[in-house]
LOTOR-908323 format. One record per residue (C-alpha): residue number from 1; x, z, y; residue in three letters. Coordinates in nm, 3 decimals, decimal comma. Last residue first. Example, Ala and Ser with C-alpha at 12.3 -4.5 7.8 and 13.67 -1.06 7.14 Angstrom:
<2; <1,367; 0,714; -0,106>; SER>
<1; <1,230; 0,780; -0,450>; ALA>
//
This chain:
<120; <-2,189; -9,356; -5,285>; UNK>
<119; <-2,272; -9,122; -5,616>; UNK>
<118; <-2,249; -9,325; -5,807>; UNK>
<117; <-2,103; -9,663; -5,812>; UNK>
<116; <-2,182; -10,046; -5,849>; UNK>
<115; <-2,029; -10,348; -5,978>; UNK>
<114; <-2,290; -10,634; -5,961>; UNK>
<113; <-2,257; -10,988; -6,150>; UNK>
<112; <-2,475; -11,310; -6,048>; UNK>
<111; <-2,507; -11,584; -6,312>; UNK>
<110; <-2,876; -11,594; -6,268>; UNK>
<109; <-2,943; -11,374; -6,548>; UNK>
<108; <-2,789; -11,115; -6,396>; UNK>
<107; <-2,437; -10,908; -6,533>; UNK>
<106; <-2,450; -10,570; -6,432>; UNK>
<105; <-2,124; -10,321; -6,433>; UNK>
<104; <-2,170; -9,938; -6,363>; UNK>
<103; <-1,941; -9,694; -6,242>; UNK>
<102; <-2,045; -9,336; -6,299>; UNK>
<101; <-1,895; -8,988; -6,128>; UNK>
<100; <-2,117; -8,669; -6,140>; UNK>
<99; <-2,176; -8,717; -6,508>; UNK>
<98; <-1,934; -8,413; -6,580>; UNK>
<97; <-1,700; -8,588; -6,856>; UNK>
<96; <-1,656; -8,827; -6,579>; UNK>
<95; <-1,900; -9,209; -6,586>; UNK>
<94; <-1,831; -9,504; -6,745>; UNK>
<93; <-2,113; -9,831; -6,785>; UNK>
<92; <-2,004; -10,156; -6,885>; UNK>
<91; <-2,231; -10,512; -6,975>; UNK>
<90; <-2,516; -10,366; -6,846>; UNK>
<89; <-2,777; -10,733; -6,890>; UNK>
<88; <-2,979; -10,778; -6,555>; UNK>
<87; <-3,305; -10,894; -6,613>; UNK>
<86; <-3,489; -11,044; -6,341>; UNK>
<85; <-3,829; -11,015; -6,113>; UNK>
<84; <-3,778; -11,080; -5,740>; UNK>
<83; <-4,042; -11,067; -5,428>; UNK>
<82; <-4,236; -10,758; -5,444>; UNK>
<81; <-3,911; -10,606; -5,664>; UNK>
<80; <-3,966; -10,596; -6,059>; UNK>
<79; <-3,593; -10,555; -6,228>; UNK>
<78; <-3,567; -10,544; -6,572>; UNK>
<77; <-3,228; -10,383; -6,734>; UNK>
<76; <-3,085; -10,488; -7,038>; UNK>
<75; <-2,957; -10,300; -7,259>; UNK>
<74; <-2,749; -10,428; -7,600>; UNK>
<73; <-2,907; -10,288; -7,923>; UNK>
<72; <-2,716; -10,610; -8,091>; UNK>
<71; <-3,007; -10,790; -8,292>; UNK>
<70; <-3,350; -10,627; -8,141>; UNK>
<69; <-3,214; -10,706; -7,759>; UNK>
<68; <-3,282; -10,348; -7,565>; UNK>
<67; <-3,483; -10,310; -7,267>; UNK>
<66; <-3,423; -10,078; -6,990>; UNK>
<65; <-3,674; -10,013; -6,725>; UNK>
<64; <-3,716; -10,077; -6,366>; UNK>
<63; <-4,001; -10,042; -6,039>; UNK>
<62; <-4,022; -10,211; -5,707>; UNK>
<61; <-3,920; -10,095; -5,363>; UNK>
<60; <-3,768; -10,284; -5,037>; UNK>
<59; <-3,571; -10,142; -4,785>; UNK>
<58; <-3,455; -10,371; -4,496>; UNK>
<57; <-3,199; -10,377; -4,241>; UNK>
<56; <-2,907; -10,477; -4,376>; UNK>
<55; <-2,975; -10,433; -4,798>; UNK>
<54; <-3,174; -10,151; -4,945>; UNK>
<53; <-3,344; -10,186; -5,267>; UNK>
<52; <-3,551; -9,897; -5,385>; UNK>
<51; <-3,647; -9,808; -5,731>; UNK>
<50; <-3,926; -9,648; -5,933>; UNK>
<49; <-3,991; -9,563; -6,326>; UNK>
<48; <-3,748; -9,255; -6,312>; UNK>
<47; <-3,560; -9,268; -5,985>; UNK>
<46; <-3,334; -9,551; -5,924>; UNK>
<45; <-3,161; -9,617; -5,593>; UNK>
<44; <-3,009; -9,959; -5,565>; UNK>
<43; <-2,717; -9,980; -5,252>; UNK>
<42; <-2,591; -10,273; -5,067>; UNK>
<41; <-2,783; -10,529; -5,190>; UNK>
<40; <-2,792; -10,908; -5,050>; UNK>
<39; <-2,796; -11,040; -5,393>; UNK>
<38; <-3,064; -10,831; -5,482>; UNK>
<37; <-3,271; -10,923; -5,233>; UNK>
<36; <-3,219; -11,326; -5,247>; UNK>
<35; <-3,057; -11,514; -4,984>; UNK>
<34; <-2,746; -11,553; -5,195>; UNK>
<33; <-2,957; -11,715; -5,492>; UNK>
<32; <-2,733; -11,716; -5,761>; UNK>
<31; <-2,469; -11,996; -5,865>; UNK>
<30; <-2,208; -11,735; -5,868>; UNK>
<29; <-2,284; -11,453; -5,696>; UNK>
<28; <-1,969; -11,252; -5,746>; UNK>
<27; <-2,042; -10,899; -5,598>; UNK>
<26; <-1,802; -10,597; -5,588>; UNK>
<25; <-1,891; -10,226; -5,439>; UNK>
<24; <-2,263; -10,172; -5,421>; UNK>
<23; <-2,335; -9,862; -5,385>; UNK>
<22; <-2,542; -9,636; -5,656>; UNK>
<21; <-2,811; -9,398; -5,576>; UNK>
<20; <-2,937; -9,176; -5,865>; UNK>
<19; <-3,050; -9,288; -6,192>; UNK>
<18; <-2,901; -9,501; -6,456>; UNK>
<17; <-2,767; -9,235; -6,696>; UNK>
<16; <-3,106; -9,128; -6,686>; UNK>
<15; <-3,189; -9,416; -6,919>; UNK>
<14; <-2,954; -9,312; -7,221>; UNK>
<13; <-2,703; -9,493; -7,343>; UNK>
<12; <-2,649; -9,493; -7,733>; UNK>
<11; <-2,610; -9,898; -7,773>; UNK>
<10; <-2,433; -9,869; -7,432>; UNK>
<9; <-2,202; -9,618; -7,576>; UNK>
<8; <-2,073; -9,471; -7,272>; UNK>
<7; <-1,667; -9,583; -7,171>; UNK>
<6; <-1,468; -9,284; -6,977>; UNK>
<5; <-1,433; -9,236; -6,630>; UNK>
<4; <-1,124; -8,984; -6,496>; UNK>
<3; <-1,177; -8,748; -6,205>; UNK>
<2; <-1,116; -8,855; -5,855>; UNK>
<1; <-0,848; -8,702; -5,669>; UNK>
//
């Protein structure tokens, strides 16, 4: 049985809450790019600074932050890949009272949204 997630602060969150390799579990592209890397993701690993993208067959890196907008304290993530650079906004993050279990919710500036988990 899985333990149960609760709701982080995302105006509190810190960054490594993001780390470690999350799966891809829901995508709804929207009017994004299906062709592009992140749209064909099946699991983002995020160290501290770094990332890898792996989709079928491919493995590409690039490196991430978190932003926050000055009015709201909402995060943002920035993406820089070789061949993509956007801003995902984390619109949900929960994770067990241990940290072991997190689902996280990103919502792109292209319209795409990403549900992901850790660990995979």
């Amino acid at each position: 049985m899985s333990a149960p997630l609760f709701d982080v602060n995302l105006q509190q969150l810190p960054d490594e809450y993001l780390t470690g390799e999350w799966c891809v579990t829901t995508r709804v592209l929207n009017r994004g790019n299906p062709a592009s890397t992140l749209a064909q993701a099946t699991r983002l690993t995020l160290h501290p600074d770094t990332m890898q993208v792996h989709r079928p067959g491919q493995q590409d890196s690039g490196q991430w932050l978190v932003r926050r907008d000055e009015l709201l304290s909402r995060p943002y993530l920035e993406l820089h890949l070789l061949e993509e650079e956007t801003r995902a906004l984390i619109t949900r993050l929960r994770r067990s009272t241990d940290g072991l279990q997190r689902q996280l919710s990103l919502y792109f500036l292209s319209g795409m949204e990403l549900e992901l988990v850790c660990p995979c």
